[in-house]
C-alpha atoms as an extended CHARMM CRD file, in Angstrom:
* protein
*
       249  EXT
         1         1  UNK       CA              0.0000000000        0.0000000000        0.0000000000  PROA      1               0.0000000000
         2         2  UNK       CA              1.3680000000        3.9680000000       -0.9700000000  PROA      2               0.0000000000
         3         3  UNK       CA              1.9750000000        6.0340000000        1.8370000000  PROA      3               0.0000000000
         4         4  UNK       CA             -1.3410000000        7.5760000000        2.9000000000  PROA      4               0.0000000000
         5         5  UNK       CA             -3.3910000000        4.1840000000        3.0780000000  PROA      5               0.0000000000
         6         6  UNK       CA             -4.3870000000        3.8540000000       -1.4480000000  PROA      6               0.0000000000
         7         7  UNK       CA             -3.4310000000        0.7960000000       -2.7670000000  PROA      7               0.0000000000
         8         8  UNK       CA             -1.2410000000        0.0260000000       -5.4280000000  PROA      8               0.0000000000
         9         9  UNK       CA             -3.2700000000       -1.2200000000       -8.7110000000  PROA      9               0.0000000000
        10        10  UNK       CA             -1.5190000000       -2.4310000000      -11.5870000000  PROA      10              0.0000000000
        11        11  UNK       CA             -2.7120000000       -2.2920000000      -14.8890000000  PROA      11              0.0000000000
        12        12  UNK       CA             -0.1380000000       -4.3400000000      -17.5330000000  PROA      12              0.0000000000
        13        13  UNK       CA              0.7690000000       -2.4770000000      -20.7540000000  PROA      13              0.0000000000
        14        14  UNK       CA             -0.2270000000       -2.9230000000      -24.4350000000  PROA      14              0.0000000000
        15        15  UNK       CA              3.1120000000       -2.5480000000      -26.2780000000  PROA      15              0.0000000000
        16        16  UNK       CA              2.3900000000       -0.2530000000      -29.6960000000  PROA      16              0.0000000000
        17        17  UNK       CA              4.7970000000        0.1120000000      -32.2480000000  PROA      17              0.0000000000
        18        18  UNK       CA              4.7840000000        3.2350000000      -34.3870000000  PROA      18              0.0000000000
        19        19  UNK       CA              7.3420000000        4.1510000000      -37.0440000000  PROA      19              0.0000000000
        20        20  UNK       CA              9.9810000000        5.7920000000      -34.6220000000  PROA      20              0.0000000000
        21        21  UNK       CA              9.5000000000        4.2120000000      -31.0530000000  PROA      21              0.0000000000
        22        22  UNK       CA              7.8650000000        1.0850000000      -29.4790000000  PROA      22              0.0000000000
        23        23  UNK       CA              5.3630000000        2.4810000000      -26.4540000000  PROA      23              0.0000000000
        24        24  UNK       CA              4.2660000000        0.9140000000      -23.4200000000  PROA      24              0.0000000000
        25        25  UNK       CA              1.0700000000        2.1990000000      -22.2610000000  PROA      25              0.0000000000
        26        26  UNK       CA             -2.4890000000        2.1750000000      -20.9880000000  PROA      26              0.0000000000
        27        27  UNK       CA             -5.5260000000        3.7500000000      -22.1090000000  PROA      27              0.0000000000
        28        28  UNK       CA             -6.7250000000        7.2460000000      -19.8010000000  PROA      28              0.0000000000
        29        29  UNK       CA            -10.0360000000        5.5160000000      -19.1000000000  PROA      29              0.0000000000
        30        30  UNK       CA             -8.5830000000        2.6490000000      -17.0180000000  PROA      30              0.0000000000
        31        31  UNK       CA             -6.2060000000        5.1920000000      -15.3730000000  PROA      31              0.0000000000
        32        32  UNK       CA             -9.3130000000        7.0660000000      -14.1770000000  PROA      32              0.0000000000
        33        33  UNK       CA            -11.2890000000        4.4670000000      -13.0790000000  PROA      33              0.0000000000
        34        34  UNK       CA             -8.5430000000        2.8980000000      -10.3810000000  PROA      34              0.0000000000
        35        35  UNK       CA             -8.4790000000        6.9220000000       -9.4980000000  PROA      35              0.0000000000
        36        36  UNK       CA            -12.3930000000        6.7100000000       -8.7410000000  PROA      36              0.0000000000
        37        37  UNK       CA            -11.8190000000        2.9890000000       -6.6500000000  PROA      37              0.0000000000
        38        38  UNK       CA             -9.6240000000        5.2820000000       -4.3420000000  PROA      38              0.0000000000
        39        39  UNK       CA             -6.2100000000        3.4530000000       -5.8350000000  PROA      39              0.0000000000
        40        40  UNK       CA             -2.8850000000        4.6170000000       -7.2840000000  PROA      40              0.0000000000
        41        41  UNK       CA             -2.5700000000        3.1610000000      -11.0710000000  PROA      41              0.0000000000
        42        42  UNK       CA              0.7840000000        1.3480000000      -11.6130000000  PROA      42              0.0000000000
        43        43  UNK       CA              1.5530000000        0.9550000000      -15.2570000000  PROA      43              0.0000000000
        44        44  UNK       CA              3.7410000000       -2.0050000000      -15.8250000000  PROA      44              0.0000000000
        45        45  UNK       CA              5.3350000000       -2.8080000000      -18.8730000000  PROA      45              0.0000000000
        46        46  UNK       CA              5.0070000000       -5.8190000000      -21.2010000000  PROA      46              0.0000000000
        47        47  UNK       CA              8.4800000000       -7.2100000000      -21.2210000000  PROA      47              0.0000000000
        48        48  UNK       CA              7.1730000000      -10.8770000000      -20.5880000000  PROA      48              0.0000000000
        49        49  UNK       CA              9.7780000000      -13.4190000000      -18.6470000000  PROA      49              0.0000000000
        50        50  UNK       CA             12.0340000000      -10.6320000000      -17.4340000000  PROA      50              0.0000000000
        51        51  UNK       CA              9.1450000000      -10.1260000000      -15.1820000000  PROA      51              0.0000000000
        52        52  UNK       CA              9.8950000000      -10.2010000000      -11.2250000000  PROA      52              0.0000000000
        53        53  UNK       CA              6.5070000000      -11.9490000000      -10.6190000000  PROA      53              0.0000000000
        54        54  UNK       CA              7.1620000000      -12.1500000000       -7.0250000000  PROA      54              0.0000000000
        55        55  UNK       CA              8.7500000000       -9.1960000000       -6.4840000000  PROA      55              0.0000000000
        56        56  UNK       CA              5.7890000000       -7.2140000000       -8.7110000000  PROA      56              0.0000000000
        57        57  UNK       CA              3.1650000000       -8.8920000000       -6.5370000000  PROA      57              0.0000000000
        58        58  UNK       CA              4.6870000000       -8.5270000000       -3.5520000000  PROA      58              0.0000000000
        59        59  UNK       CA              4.6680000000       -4.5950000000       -3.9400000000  PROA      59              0.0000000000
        60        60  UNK       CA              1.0800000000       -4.5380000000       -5.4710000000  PROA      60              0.0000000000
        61        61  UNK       CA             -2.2350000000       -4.8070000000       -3.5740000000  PROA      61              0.0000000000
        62        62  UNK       CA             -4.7040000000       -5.1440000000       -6.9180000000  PROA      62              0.0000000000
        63        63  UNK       CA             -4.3870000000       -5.8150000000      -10.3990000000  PROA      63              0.0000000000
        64        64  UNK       CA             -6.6060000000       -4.6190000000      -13.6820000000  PROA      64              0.0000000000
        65        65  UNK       CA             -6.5880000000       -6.3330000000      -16.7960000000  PROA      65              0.0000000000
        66        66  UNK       CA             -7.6180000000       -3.6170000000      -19.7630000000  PROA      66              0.0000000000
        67        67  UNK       CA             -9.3260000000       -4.1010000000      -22.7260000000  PROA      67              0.0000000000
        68        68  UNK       CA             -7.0920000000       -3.7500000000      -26.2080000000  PROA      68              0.0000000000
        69        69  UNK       CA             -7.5070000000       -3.7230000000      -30.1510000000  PROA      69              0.0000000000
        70        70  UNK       CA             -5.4860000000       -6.7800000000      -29.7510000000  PROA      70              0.0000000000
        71        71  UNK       CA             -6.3010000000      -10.0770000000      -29.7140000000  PROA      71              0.0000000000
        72        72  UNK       CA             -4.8630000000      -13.0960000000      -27.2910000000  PROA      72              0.0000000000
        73        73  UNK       CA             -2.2930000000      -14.9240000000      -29.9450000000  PROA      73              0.0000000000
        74        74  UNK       CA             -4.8980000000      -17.9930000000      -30.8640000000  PROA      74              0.0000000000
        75        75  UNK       CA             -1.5720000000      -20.2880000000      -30.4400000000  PROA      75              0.0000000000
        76        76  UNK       CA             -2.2360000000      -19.7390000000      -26.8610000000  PROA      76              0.0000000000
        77        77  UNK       CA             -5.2220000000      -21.8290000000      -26.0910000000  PROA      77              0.0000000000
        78        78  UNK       CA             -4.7760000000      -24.2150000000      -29.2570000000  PROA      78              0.0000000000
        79        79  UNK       CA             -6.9560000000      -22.2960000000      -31.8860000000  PROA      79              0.0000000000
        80        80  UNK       CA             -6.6900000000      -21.2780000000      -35.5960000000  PROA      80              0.0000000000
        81        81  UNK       CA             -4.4190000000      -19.0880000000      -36.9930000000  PROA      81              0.0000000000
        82        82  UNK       CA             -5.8430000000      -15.3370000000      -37.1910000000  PROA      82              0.0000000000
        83        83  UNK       CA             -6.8310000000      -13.8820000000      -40.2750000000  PROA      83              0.0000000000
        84        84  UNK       CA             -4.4660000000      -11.4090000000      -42.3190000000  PROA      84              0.0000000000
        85        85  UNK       CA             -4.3830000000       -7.7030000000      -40.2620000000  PROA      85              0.0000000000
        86        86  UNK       CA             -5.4320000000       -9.1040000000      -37.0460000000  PROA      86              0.0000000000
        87        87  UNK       CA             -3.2230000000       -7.2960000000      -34.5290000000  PROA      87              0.0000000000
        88        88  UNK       CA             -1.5040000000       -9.0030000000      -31.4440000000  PROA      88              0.0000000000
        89        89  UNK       CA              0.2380000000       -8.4690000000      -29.0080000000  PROA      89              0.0000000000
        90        90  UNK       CA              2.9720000000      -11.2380000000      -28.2520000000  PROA      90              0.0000000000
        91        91  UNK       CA              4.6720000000       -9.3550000000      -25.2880000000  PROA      91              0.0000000000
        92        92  UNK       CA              1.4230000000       -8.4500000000      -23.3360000000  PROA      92              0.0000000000
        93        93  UNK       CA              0.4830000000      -12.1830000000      -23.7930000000  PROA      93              0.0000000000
        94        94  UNK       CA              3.8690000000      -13.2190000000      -22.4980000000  PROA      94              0.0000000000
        95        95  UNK       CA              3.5580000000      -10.8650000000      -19.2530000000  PROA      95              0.0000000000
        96        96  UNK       CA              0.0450000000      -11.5820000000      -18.9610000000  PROA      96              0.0000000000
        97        97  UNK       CA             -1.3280000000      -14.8340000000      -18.8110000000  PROA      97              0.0000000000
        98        98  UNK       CA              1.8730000000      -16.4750000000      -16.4690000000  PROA      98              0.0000000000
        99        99  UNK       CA              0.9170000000      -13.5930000000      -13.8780000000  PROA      99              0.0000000000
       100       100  UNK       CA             -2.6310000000      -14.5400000000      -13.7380000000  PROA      100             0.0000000000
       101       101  UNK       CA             -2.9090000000      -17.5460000000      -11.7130000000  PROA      101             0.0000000000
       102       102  UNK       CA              0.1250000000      -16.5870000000       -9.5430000000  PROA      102             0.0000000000
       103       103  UNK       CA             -2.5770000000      -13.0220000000       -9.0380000000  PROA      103             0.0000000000
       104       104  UNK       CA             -5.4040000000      -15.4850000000       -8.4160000000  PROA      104             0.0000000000
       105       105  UNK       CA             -3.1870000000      -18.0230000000       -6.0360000000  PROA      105             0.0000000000
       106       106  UNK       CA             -2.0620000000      -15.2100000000       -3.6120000000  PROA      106             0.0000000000
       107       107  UNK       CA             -5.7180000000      -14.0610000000       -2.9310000000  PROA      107             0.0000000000
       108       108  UNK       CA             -4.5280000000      -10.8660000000       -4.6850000000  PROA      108             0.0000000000
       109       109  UNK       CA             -8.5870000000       -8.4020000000       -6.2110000000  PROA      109             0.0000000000
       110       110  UNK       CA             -8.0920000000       -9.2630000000      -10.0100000000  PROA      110             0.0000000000
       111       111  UNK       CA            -10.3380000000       -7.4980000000      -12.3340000000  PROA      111             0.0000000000
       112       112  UNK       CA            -10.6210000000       -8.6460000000      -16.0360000000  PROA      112             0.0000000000
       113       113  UNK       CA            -11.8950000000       -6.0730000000      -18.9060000000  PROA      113             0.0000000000
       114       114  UNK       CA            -12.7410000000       -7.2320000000      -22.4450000000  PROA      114             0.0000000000
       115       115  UNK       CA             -9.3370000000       -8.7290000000      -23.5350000000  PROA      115             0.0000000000
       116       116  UNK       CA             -8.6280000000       -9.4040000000      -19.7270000000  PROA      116             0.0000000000
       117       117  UNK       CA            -11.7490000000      -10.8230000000      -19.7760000000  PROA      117             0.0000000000
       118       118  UNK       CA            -10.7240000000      -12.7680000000      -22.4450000000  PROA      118             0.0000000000
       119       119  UNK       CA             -7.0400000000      -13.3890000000      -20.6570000000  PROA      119             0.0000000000
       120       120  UNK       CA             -8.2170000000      -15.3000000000      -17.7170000000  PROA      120             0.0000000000
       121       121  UNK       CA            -10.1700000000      -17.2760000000      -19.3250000000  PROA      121             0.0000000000
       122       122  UNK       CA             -7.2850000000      -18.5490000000      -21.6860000000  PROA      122             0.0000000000
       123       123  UNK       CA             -4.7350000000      -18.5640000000      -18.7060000000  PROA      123             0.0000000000
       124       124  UNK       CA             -7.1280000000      -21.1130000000      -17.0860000000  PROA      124             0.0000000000
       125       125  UNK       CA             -7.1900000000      -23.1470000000      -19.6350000000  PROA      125             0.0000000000
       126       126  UNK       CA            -10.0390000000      -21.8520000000      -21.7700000000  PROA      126             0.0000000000
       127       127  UNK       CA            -10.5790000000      -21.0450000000      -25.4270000000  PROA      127             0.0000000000
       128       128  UNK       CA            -11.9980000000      -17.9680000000      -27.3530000000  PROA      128             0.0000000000
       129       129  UNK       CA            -13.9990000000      -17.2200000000      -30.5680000000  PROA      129             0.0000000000
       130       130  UNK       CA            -12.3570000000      -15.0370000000      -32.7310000000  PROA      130             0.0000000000
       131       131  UNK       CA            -15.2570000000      -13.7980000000      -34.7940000000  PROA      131             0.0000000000
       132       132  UNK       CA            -18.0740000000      -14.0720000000      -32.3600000000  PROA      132             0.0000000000
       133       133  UNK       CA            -20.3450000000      -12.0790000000      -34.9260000000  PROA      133             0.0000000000
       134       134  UNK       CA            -20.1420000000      -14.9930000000      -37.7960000000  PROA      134             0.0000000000
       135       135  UNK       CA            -21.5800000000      -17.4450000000      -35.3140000000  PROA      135             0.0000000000
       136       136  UNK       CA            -25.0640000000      -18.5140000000      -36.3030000000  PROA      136             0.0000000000
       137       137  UNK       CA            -27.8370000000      -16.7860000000      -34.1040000000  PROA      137             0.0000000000
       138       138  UNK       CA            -25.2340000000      -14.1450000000      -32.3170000000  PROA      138             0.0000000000
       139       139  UNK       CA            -25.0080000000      -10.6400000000      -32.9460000000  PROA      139             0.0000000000
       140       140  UNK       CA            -22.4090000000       -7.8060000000      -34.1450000000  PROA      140             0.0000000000
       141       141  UNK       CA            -20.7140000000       -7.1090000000      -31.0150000000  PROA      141             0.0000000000
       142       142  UNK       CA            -18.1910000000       -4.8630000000      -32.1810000000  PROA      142             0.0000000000
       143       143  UNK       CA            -18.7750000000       -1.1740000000      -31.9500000000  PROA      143             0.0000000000
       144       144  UNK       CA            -18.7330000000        1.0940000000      -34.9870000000  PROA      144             0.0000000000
       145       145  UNK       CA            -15.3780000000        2.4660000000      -35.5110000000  PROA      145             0.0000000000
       146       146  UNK       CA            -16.3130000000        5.6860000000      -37.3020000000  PROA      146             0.0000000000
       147       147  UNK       CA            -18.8120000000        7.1150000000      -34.4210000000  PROA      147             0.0000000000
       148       148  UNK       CA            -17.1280000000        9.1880000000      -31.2870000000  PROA      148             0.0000000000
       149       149  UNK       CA            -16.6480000000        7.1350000000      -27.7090000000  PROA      149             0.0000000000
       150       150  UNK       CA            -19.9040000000        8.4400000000      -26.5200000000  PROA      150             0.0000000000
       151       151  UNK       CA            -21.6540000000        6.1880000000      -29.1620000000  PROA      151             0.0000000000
       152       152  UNK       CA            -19.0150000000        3.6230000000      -29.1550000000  PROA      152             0.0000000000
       153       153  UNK       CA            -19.0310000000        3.0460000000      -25.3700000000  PROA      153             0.0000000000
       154       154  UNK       CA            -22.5770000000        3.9450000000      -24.3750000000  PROA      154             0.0000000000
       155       155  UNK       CA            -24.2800000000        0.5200000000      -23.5680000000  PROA      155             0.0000000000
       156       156  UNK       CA            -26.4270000000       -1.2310000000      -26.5040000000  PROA      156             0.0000000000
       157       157  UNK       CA            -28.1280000000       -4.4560000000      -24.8430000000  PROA      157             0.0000000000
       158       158  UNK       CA            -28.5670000000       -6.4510000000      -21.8790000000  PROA      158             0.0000000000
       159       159  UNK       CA            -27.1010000000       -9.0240000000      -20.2070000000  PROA      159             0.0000000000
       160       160  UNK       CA            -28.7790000000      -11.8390000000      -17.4320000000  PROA      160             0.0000000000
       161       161  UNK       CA            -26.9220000000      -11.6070000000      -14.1530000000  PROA      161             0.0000000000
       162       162  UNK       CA            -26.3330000000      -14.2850000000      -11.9970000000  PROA      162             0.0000000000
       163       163  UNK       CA            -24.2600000000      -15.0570000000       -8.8220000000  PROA      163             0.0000000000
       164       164  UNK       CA            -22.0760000000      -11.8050000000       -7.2440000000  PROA      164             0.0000000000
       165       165  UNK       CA            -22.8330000000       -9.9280000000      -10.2050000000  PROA      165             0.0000000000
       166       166  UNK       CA            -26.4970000000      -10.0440000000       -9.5310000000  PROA      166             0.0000000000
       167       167  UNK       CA            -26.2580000000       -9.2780000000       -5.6390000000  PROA      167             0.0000000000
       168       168  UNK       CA            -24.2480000000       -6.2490000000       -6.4860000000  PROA      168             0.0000000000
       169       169  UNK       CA            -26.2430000000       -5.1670000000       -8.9210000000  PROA      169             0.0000000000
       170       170  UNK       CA            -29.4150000000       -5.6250000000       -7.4570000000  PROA      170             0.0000000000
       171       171  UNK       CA            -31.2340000000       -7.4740000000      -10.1640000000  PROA      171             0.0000000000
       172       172  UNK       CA            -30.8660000000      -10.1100000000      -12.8610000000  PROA      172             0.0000000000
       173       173  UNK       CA            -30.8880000000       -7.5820000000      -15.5490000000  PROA      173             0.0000000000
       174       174  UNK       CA            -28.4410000000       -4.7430000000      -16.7520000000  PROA      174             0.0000000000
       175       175  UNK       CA            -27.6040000000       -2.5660000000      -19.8920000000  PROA      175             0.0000000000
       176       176  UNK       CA            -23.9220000000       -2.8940000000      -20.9590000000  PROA      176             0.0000000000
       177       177  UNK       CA            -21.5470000000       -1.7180000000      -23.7260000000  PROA      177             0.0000000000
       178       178  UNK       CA            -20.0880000000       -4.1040000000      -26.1700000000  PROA      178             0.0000000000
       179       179  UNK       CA            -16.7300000000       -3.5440000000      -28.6980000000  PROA      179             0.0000000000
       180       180  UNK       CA            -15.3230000000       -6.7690000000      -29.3550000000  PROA      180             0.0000000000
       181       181  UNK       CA            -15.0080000000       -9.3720000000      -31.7780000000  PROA      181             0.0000000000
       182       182  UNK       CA            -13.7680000000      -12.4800000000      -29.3190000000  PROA      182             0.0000000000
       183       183  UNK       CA            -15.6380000000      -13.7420000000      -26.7910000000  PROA      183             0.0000000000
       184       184  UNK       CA            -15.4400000000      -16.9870000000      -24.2100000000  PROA      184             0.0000000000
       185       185  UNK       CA            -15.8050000000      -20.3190000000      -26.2490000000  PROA      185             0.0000000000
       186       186  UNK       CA            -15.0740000000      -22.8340000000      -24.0470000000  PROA      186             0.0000000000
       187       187  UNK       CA            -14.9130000000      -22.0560000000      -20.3740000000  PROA      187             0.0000000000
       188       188  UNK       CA            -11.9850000000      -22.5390000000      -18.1420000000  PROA      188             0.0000000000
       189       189  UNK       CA            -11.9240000000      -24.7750000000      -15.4160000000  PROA      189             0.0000000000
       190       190  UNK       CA            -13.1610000000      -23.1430000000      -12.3220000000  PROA      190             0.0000000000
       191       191  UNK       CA            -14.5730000000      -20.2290000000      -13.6400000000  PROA      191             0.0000000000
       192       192  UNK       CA            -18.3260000000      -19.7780000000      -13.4460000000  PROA      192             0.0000000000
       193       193  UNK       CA            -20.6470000000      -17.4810000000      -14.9680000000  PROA      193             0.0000000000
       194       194  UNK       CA            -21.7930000000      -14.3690000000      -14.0230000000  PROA      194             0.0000000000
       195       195  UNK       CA            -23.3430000000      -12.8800000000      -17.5340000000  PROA      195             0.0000000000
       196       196  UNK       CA            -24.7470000000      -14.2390000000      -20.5110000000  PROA      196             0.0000000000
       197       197  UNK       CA            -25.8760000000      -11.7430000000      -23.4050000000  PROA      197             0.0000000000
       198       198  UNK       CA            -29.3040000000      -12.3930000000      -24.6530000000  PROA      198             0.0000000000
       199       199  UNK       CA            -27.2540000000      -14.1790000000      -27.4540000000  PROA      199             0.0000000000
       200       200  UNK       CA            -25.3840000000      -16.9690000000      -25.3210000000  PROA      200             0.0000000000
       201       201  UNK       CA            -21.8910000000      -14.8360000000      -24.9700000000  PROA      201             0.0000000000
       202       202  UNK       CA            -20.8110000000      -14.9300000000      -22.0140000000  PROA      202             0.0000000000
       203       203  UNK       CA            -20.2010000000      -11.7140000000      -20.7280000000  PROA      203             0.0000000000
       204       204  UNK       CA            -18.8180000000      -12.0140000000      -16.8660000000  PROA      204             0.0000000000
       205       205  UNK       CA            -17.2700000000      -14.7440000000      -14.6620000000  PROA      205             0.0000000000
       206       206  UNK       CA            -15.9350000000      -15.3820000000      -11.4670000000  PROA      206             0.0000000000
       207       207  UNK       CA            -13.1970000000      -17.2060000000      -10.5580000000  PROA      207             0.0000000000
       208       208  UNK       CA            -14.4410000000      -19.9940000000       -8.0990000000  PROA      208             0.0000000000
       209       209  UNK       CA            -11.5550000000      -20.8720000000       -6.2330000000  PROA      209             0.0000000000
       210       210  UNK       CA            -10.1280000000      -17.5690000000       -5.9850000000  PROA      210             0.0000000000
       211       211  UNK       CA             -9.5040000000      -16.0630000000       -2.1860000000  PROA      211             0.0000000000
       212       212  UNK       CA            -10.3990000000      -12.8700000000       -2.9390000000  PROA      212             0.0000000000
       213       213  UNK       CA            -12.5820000000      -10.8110000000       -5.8640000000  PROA      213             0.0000000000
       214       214  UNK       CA            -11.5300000000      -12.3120000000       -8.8640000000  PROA      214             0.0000000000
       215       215  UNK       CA            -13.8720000000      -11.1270000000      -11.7350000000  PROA      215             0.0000000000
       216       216  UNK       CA            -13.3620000000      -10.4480000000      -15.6270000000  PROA      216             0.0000000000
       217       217  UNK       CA            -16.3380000000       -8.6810000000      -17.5920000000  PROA      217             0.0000000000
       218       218  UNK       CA            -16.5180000000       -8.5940000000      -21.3480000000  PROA      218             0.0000000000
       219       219  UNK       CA            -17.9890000000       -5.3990000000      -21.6530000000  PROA      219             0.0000000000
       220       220  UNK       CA            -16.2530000000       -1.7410000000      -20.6760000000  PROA      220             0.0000000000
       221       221  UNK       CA            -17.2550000000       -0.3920000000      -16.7210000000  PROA      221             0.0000000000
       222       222  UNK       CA            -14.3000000000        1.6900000000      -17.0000000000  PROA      222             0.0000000000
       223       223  UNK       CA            -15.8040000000        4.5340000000      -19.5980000000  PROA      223             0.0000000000
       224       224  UNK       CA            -18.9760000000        4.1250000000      -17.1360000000  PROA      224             0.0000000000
       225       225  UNK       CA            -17.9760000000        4.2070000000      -13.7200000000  PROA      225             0.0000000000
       226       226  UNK       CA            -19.1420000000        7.8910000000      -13.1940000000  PROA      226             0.0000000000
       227       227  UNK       CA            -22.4910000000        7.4600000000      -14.7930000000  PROA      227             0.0000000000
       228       228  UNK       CA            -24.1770000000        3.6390000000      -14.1480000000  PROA      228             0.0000000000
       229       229  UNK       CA            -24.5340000000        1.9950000000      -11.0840000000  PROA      229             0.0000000000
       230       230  UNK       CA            -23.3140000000       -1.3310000000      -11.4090000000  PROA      230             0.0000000000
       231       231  UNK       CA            -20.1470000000       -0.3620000000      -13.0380000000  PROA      231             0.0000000000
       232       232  UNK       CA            -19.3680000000        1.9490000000      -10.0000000000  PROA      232             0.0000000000
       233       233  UNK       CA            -20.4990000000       -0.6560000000       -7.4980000000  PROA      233             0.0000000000
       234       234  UNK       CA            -17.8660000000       -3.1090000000       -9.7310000000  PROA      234             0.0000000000
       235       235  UNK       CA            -14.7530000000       -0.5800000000       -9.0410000000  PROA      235             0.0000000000
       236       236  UNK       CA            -15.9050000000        0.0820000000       -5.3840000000  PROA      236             0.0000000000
       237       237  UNK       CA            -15.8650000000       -3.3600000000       -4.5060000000  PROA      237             0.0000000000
       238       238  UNK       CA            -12.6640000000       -3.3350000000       -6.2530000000  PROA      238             0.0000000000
       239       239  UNK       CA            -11.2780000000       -0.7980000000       -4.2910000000  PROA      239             0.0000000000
       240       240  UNK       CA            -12.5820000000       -2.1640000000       -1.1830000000  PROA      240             0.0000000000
       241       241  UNK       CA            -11.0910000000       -5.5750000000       -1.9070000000  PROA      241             0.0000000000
       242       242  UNK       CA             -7.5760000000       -3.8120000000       -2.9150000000  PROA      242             0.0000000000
       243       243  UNK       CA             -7.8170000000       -1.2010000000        0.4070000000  PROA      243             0.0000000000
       244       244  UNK       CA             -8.4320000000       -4.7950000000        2.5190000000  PROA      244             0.0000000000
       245       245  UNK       CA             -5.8820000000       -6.6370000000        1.0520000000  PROA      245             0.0000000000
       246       246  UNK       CA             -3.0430000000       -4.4800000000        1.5300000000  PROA      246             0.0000000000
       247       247  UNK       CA             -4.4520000000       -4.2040000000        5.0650000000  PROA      247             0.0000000000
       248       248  UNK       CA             -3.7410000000       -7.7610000000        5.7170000000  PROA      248             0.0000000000
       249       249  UNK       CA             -0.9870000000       -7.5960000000        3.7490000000  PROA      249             0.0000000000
């Protein structure tokens, strides 16, 4: 825990290559949204096995898996080779999905968005669909690239809640946003379901035998977390679960 009682919440890198340097970084929205769960955002580079896993954990009290425009390397969990222009991201991957169950295994909050979502579940030992959208009987859940982020990220249907998600929320029933082209296929081991779009995706699961709060969502709390309730309750039981860890901690 920082000095002054906020927890330390990492959120691993995307690695982006443009013509004159290679960048590290993570999107403003997620930085905000550990701000709003009371924590300190940690960025942490992608540089894969020269990762300290111990010594990273050891300093951290919470960790946040972002969304990306990259997909999970399909060599990962056994699937088909991507299609021509689909973008990846080998060193995220490599820093990733090792890190996961050593979060999980200490008890350490873990929160999963979209391609962290889609992270745990491979790390497990799941598998993904790569083009949800051609599935018979599932819709276009990819957002329209040429519309500004208030269209993009502003939620489009529903979901059925179950489990934790449902307590917090309140209901079986909420309104979510939806920009992605993978989704679950077959679920990992010990992870149960929290969501299901009206569809079949699954959109949110918990990890069963995790010690702490241990949940990945397919869909995008962070651009929400000022204005709709269940994705603030989502990052305030985060926080809570971060501010308690590094308490016992």
């Amino acid at each position: 825990m920082a000095k002054g009682g906020a927890p330390l919440i990492g959120l691993p890198a995307c690695v982006i290559d443009s013509s004159a340097y290679t960048w590290h970084s993570v999107a403003e929205q997620y930085i905000r949204a550990v701000v709003a769960a009371g924590g300190i955002p940690v960025i942490l580079p992608a540089i894969g096995p020269a990762t300290d896993s111990a010594g990273l954990l050891a300093r951290l009290d919470a960790v946040v898996l972002t969304g990306s425009s990259s997909n999970v390397e399909p060599a990962r969990y056994g699937g088909p080779a991507s299609r021509e222009g689909t973008r990846h991201d080998a060193k995220r991957d490599a820093t990733t999905l090792p890190l996961i169950r050593k979060i999980i295994d200490t008890g350490m909050p873990l929160l999963a968005i979209c391609r962290g979502h889609q992270e745990l579940n491979v790390a497990l030992g799941g598998t993904l669909h790569q083009n949800v959208h051609e599935l018979p009987g599932k819709r276009d859940h990819r957002a329209p690239r040429d519309q500004p982020h208030s269209i993009r990220y502003a939620p489009v249907h529903h979901v059925d809640l179950s489990g934790s998600l449902a307590e917090l929320a309140r209901g079986s029933v909420a309104q979510v946003n939806s920009l992605h082209a993978q989704s679950i296929d077959r679920l990992a081991p010990g992870l149960a379901i929290e969501a299901v779009s009206e569809d079949g995706v699954i959109e949110a699961v918990r990890v069963t035998d995790a010690k702490g709060f241990a949940l990945g969502v397919q869909w995008h709390p962070e651009w929400l977390v000022e204005s709709d309730a269940l994705s603030k309750s989502i990052f305030a039981l985060f926080g809570r679960a971060a501010r308690d860890y590094a308490a016992r901690r």
